[in-house]
C-alpha positions in Angstrom: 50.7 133.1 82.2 50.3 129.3 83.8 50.5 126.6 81.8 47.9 125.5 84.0 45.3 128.3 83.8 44.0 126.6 80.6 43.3 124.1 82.9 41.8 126.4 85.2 39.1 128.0 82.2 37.7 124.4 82.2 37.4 123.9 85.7 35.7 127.5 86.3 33.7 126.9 83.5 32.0 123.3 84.8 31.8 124.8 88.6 29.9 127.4 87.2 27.8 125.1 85.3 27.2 123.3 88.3 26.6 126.2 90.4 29.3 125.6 93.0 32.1 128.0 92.0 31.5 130.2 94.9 31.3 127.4 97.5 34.8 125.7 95.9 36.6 129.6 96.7 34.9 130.0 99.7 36.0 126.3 100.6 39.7 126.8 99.2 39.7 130.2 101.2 38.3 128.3 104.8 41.0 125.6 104.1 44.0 127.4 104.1 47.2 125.8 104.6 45.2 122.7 104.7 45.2 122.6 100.7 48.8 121.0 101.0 47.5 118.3 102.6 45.0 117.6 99.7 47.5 117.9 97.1 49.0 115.1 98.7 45.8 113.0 98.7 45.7 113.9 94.9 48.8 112.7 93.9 48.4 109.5 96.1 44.7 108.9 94.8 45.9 109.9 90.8 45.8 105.9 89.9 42.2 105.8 91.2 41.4 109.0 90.0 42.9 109.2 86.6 40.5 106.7 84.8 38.0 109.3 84.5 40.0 112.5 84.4 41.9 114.2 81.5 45.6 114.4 81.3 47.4 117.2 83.2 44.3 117.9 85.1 45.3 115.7 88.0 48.8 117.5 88.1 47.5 120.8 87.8 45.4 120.4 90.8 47.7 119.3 93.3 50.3 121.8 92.2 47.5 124.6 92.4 46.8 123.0 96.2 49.8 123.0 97.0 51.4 126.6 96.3 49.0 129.1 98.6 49.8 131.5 95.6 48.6 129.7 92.9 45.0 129.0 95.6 44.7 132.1 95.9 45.0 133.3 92.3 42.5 130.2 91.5 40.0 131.5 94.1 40.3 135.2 92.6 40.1 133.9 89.2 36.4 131.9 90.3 35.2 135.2 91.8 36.4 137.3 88.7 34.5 134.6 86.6 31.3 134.4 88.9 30.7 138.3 88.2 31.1 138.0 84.5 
């Protein structure tokens, strides 16, 4: 397993709580190849954004982004969870 798909149980979990976990895989799925481009926007944005973010979480994203793999095993993972 990941070391990141610990990672991944919390963001599921607050997508769901939010009720957007659908629209987030049907928005990773639409964006295709241009996930790479906002793994790069993450890792240039990480000073702004880690303030407010746990540690690793930042990482984890923008390697999930950028490896079409690990997308799409994130965007299975959300519709797995969205059946439970």
């Amino acid at each position: 397993m990941d070391a990141n798909h610990h990672i991944w149980r919390i963001w599921a979990d607050r997508l769901h709580m939010w009720g957007v976990d659908d629209l987030t895989a049907t928005l990773l799925e639409a964006l295709g190849p241009l996930t790479t481009l906002g793994a790069q926007f993450v890792y240039l944005g990480q000073p702004l954004l880690s303030w407010g973010t746990p540690d690793g979480h930042l990482d984890a994203l923008a390697h999930m982004l950028e490896n079409s793999a690990e997308t799409r095993e994130f965007v299975d993972y959300l519709r797995e969870k969205n059946k439970l």
